[in-house]
C-alpha positions as CSV (number, residue, x, y, z in Angstrom):
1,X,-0.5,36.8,2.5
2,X,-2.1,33.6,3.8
3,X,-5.2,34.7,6.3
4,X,-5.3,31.6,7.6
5,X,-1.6,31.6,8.4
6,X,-2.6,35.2,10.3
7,X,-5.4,34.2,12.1
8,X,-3.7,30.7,13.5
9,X,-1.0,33.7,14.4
10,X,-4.0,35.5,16.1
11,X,-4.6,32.7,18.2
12,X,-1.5,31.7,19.4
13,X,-0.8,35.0,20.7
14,X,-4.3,34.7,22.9
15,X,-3.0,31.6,24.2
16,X,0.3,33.1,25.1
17,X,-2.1,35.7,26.8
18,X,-3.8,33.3,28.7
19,X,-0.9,31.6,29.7
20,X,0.6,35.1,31.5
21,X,-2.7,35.8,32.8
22,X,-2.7,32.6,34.5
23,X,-5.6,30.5,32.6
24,X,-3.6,28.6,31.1
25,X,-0.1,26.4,32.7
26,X,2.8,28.2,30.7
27,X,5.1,26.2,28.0
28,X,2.0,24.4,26.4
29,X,3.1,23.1,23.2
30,X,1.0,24.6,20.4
31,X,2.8,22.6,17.2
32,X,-0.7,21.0,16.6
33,X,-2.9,24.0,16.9
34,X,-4.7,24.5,13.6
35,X,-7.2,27.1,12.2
36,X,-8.6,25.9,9.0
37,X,-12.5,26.3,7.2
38,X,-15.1,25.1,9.5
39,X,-16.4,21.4,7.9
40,X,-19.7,23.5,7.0
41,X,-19.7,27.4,6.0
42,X,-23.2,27.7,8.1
43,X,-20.7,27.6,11.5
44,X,-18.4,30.2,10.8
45,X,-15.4,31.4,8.5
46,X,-12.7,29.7,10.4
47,X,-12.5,26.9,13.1
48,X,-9.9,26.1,15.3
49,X,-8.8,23.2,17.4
50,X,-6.4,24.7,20.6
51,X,-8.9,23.9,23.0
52,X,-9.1,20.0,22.0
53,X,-5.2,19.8,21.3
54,X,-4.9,21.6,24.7
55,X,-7.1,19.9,27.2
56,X,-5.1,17.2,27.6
57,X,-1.2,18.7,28.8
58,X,-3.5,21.7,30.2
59,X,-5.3,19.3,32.6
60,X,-8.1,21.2,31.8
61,X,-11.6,20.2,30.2
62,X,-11.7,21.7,26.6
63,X,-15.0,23.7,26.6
64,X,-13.2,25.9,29.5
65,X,-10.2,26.7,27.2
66,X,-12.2,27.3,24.1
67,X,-14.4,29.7,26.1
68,X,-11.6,31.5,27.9
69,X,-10.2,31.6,24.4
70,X,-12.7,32.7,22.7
71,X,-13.5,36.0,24.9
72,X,-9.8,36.5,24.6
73,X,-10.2,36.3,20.6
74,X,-13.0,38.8,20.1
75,X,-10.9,41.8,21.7
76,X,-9.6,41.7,17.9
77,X,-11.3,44.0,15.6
78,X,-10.8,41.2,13.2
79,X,-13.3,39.1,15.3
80,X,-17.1,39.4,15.0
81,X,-17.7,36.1,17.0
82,X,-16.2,33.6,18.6
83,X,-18.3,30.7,19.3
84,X,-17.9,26.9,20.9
85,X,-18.9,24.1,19.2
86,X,-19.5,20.3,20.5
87,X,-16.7,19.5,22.7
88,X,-14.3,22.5,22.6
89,X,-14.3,23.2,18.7
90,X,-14.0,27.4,18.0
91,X,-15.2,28.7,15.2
92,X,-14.9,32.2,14.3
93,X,-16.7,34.9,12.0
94,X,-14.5,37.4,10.9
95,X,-15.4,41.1,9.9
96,X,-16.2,41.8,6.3
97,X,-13.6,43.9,5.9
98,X,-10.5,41.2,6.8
99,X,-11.8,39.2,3.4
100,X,-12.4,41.7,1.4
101,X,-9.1,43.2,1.7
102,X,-8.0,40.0,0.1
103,X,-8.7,40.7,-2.9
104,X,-6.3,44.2,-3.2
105,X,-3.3,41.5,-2.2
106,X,-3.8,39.4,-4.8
107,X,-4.0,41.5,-7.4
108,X,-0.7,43.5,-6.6
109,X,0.9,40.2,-5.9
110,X,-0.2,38.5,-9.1
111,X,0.9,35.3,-9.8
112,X,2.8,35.2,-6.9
113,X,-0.1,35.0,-4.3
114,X,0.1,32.0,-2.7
115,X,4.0,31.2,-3.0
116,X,5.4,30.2,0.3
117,X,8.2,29.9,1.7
118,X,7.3,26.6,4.0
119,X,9.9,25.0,2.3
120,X,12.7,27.2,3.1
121,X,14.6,26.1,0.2
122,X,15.3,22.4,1.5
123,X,16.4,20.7,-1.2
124,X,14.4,17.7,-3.0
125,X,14.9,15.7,-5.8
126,X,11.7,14.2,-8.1
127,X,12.8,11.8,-10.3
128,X,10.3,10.7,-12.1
129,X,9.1,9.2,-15.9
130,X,12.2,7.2,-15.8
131,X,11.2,4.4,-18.5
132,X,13.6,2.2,-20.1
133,X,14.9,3.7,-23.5
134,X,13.4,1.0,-26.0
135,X,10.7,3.2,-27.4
136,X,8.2,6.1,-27.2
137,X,6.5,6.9,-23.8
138,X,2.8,5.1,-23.4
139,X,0.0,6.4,-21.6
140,X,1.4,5.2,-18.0
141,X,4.3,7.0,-18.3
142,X,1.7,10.5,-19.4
143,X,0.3,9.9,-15.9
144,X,3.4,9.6,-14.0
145,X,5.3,12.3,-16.5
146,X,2.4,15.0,-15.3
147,X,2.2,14.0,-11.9
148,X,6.0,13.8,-11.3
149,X,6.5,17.3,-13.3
150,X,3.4,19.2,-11.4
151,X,4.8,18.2,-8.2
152,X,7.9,19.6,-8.4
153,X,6.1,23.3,-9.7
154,X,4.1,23.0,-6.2
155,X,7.1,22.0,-4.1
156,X,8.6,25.2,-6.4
157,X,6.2,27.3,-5.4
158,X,5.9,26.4,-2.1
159,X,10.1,27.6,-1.5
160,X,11.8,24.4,-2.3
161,X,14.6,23.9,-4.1
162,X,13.3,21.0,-6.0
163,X,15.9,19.0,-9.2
164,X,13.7,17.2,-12.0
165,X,15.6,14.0,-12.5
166,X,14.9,11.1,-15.2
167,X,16.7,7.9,-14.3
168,X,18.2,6.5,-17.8
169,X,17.8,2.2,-17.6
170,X,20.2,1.8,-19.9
171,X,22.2,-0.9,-18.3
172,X,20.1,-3.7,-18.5
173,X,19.2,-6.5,-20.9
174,X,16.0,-4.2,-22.3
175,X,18.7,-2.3,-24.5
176,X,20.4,-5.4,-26.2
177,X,17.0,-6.5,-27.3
178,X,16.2,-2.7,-28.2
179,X,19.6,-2.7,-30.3
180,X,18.7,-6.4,-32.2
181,X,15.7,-4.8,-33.3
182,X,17.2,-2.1,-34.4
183,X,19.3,-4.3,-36.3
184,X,16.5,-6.0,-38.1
185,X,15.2,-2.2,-39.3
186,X,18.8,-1.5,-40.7
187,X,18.3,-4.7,-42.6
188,X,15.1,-3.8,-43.6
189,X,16.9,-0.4,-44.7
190,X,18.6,-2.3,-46.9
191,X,15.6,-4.1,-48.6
192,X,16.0,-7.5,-46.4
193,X,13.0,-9.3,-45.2
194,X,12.7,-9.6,-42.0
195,X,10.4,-11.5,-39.1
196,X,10.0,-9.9,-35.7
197,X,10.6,-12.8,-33.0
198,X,9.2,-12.2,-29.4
199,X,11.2,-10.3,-27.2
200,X,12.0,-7.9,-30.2
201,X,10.2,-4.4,-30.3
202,X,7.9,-4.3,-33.7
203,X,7.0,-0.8,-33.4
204,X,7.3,1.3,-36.3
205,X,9.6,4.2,-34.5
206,X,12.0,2.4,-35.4
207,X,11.7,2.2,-39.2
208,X,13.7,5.7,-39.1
209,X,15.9,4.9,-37.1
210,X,17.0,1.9,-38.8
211,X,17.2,4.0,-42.3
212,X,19.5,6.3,-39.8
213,X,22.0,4.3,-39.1
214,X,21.9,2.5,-42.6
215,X,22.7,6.4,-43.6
216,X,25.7,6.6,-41.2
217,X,27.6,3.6,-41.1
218,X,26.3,2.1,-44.7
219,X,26.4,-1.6,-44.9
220,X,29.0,-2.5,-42.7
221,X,27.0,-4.6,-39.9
222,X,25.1,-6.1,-43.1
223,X,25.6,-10.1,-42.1
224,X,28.1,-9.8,-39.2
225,X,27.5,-11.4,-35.9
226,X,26.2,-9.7,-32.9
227,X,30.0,-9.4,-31.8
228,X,30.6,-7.0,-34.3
229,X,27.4,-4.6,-34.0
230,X,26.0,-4.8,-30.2
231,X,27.6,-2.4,-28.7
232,X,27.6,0.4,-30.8
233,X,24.2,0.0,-32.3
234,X,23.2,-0.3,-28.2
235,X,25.0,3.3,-27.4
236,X,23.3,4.1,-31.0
237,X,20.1,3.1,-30.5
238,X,19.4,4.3,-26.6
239,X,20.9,7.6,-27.7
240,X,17.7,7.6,-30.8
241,X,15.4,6.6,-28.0
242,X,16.4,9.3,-25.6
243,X,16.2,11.9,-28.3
244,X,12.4,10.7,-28.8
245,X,11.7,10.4,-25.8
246,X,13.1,13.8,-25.1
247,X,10.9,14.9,-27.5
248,X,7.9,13.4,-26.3
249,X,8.0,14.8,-23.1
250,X,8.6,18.4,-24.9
251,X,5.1,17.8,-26.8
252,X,3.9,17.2,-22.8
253,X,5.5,20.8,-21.5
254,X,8.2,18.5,-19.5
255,X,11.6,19.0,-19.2
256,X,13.7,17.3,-17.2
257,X,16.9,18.9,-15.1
258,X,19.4,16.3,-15.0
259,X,19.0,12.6,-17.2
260,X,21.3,10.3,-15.2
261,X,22.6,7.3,-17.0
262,X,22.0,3.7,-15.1
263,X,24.9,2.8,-17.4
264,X,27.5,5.0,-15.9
265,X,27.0,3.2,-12.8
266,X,28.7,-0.2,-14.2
267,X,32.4,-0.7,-14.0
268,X,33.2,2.9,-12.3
269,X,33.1,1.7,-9.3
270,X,30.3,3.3,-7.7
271,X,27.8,0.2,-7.1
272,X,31.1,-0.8,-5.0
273,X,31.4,2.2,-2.8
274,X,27.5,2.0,-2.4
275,X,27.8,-1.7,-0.6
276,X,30.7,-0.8,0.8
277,X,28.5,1.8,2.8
278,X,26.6,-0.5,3.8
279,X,28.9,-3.0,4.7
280,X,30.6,-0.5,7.4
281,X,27.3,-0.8,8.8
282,X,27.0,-3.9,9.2
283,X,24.1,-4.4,6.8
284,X,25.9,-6.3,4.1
285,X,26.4,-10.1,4.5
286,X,26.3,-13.5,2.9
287,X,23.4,-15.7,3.5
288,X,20.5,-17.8,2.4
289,X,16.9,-16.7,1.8
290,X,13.9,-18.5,2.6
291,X,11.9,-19.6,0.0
292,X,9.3,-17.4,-1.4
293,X,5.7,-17.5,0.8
294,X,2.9,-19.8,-1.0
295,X,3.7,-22.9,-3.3
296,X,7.6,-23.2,-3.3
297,X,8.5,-23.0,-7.3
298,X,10.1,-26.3,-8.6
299,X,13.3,-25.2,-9.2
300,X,14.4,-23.4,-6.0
301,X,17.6,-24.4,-4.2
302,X,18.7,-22.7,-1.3
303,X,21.6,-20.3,-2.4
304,X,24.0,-18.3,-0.5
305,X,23.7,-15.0,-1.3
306,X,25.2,-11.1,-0.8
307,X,21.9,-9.8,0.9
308,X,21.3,-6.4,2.5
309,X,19.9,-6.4,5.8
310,X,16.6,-3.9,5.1
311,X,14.8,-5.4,7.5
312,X,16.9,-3.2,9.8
313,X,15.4,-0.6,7.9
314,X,11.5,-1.5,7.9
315,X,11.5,-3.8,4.7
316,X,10.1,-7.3,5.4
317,X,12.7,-9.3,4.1
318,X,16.4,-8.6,3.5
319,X,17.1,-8.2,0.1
320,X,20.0,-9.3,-2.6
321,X,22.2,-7.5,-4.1
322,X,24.8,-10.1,-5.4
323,X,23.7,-13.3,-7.6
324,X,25.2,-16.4,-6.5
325,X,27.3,-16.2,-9.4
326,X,28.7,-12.7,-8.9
327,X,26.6,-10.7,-11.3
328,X,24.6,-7.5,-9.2
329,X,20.5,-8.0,-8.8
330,X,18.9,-5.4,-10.2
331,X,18.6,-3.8,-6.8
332,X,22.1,-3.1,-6.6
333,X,22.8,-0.2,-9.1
334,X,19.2,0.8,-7.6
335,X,20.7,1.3,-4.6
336,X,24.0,3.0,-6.0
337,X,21.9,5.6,-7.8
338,X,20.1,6.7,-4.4
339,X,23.4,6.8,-2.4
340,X,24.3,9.4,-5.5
341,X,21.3,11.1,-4.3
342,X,22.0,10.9,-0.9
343,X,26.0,11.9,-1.7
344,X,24.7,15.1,-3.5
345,X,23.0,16.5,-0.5
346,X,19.2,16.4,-1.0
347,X,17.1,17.0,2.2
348,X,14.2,14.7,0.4
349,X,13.5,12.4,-2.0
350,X,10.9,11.6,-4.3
351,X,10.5,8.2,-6.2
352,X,7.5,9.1,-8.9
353,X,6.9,5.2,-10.0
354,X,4.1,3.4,-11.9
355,X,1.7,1.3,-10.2
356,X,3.5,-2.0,-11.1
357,X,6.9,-1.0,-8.7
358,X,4.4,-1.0,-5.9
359,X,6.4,-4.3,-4.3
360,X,9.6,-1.9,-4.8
361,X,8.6,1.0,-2.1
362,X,9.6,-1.0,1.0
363,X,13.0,-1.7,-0.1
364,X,13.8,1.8,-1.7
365,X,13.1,3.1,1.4
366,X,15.4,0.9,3.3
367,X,17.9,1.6,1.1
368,X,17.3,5.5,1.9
369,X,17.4,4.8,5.6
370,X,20.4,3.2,5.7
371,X,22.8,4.7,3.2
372,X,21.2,8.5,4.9
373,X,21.3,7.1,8.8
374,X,17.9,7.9,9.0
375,X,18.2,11.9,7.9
376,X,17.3,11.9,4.2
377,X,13.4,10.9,3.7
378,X,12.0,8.8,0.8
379,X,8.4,9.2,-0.6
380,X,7.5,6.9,-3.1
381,X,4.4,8.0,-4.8
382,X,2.5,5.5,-7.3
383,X,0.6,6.4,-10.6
384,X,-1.8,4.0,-11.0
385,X,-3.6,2.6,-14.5
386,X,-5.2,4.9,-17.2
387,X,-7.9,3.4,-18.8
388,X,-8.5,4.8,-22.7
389,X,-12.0,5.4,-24.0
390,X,-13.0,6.7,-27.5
391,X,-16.5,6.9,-29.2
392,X,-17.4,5.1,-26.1
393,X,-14.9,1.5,-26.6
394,X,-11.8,1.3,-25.3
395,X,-8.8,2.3,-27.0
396,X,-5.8,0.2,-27.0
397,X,-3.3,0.1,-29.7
398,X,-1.2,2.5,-31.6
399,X,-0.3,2.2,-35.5
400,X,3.2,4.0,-34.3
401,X,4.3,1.9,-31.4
402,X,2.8,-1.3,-32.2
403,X,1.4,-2.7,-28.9
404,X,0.4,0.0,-26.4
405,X,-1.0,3.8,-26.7
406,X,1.8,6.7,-27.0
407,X,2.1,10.0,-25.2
408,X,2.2,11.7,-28.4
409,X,-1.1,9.5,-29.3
410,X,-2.8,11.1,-26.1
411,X,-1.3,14.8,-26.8
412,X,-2.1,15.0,-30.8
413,X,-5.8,13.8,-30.0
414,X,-6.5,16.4,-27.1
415,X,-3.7,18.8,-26.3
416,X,-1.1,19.1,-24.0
417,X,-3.2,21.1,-21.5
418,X,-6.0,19.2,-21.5
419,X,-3.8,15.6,-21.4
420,X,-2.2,17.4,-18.1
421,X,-5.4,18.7,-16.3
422,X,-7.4,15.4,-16.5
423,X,-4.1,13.2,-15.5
424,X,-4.3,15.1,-12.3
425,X,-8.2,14.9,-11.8
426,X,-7.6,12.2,-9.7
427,X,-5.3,11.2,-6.6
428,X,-2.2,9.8,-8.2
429,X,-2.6,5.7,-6.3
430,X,-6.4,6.2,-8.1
431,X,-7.4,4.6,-11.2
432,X,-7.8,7.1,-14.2
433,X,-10.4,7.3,-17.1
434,X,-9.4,9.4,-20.0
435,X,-12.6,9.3,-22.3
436,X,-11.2,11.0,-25.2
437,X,-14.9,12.7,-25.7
438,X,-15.5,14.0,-22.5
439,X,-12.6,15.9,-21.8
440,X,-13.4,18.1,-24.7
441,X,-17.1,18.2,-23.6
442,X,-17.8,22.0,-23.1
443,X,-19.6,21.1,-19.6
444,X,-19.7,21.5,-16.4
445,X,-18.6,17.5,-15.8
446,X,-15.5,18.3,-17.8
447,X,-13.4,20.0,-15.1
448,X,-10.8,21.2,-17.7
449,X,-13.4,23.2,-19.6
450,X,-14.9,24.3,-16.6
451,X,-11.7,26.1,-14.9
452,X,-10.4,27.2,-18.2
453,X,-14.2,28.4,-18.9
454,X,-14.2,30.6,-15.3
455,X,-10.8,32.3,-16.6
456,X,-11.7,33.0,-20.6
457,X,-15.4,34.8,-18.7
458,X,-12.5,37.2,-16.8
459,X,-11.2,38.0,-19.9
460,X,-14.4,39.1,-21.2
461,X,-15.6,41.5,-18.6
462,X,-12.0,42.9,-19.2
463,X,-12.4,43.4,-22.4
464,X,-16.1,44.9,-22.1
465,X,-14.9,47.0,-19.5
466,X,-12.0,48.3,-21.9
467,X,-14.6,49.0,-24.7
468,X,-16.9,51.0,-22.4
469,X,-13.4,53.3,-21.8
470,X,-13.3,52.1,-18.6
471,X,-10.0,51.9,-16.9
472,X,-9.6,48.7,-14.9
473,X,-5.8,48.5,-14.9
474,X,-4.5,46.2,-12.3
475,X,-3.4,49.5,-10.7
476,X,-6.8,50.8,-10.2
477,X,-8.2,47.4,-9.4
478,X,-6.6,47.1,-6.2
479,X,-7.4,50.2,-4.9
480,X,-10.7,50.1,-5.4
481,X,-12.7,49.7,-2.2
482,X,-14.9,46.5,-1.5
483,X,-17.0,47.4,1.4
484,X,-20.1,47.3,-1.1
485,X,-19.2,43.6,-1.5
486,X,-21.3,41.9,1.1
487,X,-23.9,39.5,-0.7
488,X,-23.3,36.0,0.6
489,X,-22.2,34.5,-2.8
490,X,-19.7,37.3,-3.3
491,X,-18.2,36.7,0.6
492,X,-18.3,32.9,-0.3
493,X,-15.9,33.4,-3.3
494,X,-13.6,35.9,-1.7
495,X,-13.1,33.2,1.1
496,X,-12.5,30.5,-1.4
497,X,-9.4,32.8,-2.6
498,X,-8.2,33.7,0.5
499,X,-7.7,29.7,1.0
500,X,-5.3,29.2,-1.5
501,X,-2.1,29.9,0.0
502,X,-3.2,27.6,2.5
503,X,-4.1,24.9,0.2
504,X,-0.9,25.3,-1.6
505,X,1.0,24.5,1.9
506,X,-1.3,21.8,2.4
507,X,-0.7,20.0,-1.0
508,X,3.1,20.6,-1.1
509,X,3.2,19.0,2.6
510,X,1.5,16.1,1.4
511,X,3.1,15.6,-1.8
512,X,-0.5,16.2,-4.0
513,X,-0.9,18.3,-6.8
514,X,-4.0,16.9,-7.5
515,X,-5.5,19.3,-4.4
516,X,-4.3,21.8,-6.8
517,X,-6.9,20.6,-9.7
518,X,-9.5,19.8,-7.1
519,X,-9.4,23.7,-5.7
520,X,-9.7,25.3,-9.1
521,X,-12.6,23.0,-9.9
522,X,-14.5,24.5,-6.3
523,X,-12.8,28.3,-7.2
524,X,-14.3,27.7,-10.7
525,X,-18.5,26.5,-9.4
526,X,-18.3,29.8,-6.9
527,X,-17.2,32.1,-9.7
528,X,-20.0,30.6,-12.3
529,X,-22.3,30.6,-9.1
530,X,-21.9,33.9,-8.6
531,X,-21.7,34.5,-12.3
532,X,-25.3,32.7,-12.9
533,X,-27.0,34.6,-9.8
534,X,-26.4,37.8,-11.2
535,X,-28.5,36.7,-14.2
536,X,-31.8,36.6,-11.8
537,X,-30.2,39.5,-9.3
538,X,-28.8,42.8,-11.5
539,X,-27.0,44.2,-8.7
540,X,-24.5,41.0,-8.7
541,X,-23.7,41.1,-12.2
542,X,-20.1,42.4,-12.8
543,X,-20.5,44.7,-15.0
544,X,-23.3,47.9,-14.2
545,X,-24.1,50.9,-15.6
546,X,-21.4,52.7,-14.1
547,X,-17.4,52.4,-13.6
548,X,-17.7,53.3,-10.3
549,X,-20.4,50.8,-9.6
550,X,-18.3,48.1,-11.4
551,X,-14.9,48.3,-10.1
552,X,-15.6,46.9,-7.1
553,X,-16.6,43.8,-9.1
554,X,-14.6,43.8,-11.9
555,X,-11.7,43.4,-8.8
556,X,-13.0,40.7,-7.5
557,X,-13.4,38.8,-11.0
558,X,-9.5,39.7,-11.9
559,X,-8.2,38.5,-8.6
560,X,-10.4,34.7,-9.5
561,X,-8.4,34.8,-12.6
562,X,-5.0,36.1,-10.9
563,X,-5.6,32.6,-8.7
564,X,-6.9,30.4,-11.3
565,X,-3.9,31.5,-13.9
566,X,-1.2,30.8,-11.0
567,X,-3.1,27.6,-10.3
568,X,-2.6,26.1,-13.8
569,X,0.7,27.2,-13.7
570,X,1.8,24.6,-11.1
571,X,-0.3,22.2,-13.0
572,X,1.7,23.4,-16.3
573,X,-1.7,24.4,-18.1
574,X,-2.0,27.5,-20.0
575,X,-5.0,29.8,-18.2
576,X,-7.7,30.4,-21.7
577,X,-8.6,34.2,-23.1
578,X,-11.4,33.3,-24.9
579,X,-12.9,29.6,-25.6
580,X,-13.9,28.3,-29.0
């Protein structure tokens, strides 16, 4: 049930009305027609903009439309009041009853309220995490690991048919350096001492997996040259990595649908057939680039190049994809892995990258465009920084990892729900601070304890209702009957869940589960609003002297937490029964 969606339904029909009784010219397109909350509760419960959207192919100025609309509305029963605003603007007051029978449908739903089917099961891959197998996760990757992994819930929930997909870089020069210094830890294993050049990855995760592969193969790379021992401690070592990283991601409630190998993109052809795609379209050819824009670097010499035409495709200057002498750029098995996208049939793509790829959107999506012919979308979506705090400094380094902060660092210190709430307290191309103190401040400035707060206070007027021998089943919940629900603070919360299958179709159009956290955070203050008045007012408090006085109530609390529980399940946060 989305009321929204119902009452935009309402008002489409009274258009199609007014267009057969000869108001309005007939055809008008209505694509753009939207009934949403008025900008401030004090004007109505719903506004809608027909009669601005209107005007203009109407020929028609848009107070007469929202006028001739608006007497055309109130023949509803649903409709108390249909008033013009400013311009043309309509905002409506709906009866009572119309909100409060909310509350019935979200209980017997559950969970479900809310899911949608707005997606109509297109199919869309989110890769994201995607970091280079040379050692544990660090608190970028956290961000972009619970960004990437609540998005694809919402698109989920929102009907599409949505692949998790973690892009192995495993075919680059990051793993021969990842497999030396895994070569200097099986030394080590061996009771060599041993120094740590730069370039090499000092981190102790790799004292294991040195003594691993001491355990395996014994001492048979012990002195031989790299010729001997690169490529199998390489396969070796990613395959340790993987398994850690793996790992890490568990600790984070992620888990990925397909890992695809950058690796099995070498020497099988299929960097070949990508170009080759290209190339029929005339977007492959050899050439010279200018230099780069500013101070031309020293050693620059104008070299022909294989270049792809993207600026055919909105990118601001073609790119390479062949080196001078023959070896691909890194672009090119970039480009092969999204034609394997394209080639496996996704109506969308999503790129989940960190905040440093920002100079790599333009050309991914030229790459899209052209191997797609326009029809497969790309949305790139950036993670910016996360800034550590603890006992009010900065926190930096890890004992484990050597240089930077782990996942597993973040997740040990706070939780995995609390980690995943706070990384989506802000818009994802926002900076992020994650005070180690605050988000386990029991306060309303901690939005994580406040949401899980609102649902735990549920729970406890369930379970005081179950010790008075009351019975407020889910089945007798829904049937109970509202109509004694009519203090302001009570409407104002029963509206604030009827918007949530509306927000969900909002967020999942617009790619941002952080509207997700933002919505509980509101749901949350109306619920402990409500919750706090009935400390100075009796009659709001949810629990009264009698069951039948308390029912009523006792509904409307259990449909908050039905909403808040489905909620943190898109943002892959377990809903609290009880706070310590």
């Amino acid at each position: 049930m989305n009321l929204f969606a119902d009452i935009r339904g309402l008002v489409l029909n009274a258009l199609t009305a007014l267009e057969g009784a000869g108001v309005l010219p007939v055809g008008l397109e209505t694509r753009h027609v939207t009934v949403e909350p008025p900008r401030d509760a004090a004007h109505g419960d719903m506004a809608t903009n027909a009669a601005m959207v209107l005007a203009k192919p109407a020929k028609m100025k848009p107070r007469d439309i929202a006028e001739a609309l608006a007497a055309e509305l109130v023949k509803d029963t649903r409709v108390v009041s249909a008033d013009v605003a400013g311009p043309g603007f309509l905002n409506l007051r709906l009866d009572a009853s119309v909100w409060q029978a909310v509350i019935g449908t979200v209980i017997s739903t559950g969970t479900g309220f809310g899911r949608s089917s707005s997606g109509q099961g297109r199919r869309v891959n989110v890769e994201y995490v995607s970091a280079n197998p040379t050692g544990p996760l660090h608190v970028g990757h956290t961000r972009g690991a619970v960004f990437g992994d609540a998005l694809a819930s919402l698109l989920d929930f929102a009907g599409f048919d949505v692949t998790r997909e973690y892009y192995i870089n495993d075919g680059g020069a990051q793993v021969d350096v990842l497999a030396r210094s895994v070569y200097l830890r099986y030394l080590e294993a061996h009771g060599q001492e041993v120094a740590f050049e730069d370039g090499t990855y000092p981190g102790d995760y790799l004292i294991p997996v040195g003594q691993a592969l001491k355990d395996k193969v014994g001492d048979v790379f012990v002195g031989k040259g790299e010729q001997f021992w690169l490529a199998e401690i390489r396969d070796y070592a990613t395959e340790a990595m993987m398994d850690l990283i793996r790992a890490d991601l568990k600790s984070l409630g992620v888990e990925m649908d397909v890992f695809y190998s950058e690796k099995s993109l070498y020497g099988t052809g299929r960097i070949e057939a990508a170009l080759d795609d290209l190339r029929s379209k005339g977007l492959i050819y050899e050439g010279v680039l200018e230099p780069p824009k500013g101070k031309k670097p020293e050693d620059w010499e104008p070299r022909e190049q294989t270049l792809f035409k993207s600026t055919e495709h909105g990118d601001d200057v073609d790119r390479p994809v062949m080196k001078s002498d023959g070896a691909w750029t890194y672009f090119a098995p970039d480009i092969a892995y999204h034609y394997d996208k394209v080639q496996r049939g996704f109506d969308a793509l999503i790129d989940v990258f960190g905040a440093d790829h920002g100079g790599y959107v333009k050309r991914m999506k030229a790459a899209v465009s052209a191997l797609s012919d326009g029809q497969t979308p790309l949305d790139v979506k950036l993670t910016q920084l996360v800034k550590l705090y603890k006992n009010g400094e900065p926190f930096k380094m890890s004992k484990r990892a050597g240089t930077f902060v782990t996942l597993r660092d973040v997740v040990d210190e706070v939780g995995s729900d609390v980690t995943r709430f706070h990384m989506l307290t802000r818009k994802n191309d926002a900076p992020l601070d994650f005070d180690f103190d605050k988000v386990l401040e029991q306060s309303r400035d901690n939005p994580v304890f406040y949401v899980q707060y609102a649902h735990a206070r549920v729970s406890s007027v369930l379970r005081k209702a179950g010790e008075q021998g009351w019975n407020a089943t889910d089945d007798i919940l829904k049937a109970q009957d509202l109509s004694g629900l009519t203090d302001v603070s009570e409407l104002a919360l029963i509206r604030k869940i009827a918007e949530w299958p509306r927000l969900v179709e909002a967020a999942a159009d617009a790619n941002e589960p952080h509207r997700i956290a933002f919505y509980l955070y509101e749901l949350a203050g109306d619920f402990h609003g409500l919750w706090n008045k009935g400390n100075d007012h009796p009659e709001l408090r949810f629990l009264q002297d009698s069951e039948a006085a308390s029912l009523p109530k006792i509904a409307l609390t259990r449909a908050v937490s039905v909403v808040i529980a489905a909620g943190l399940g898109i943002l892959g946060v377990e809903p609290a029964n009880e706070m310590r």
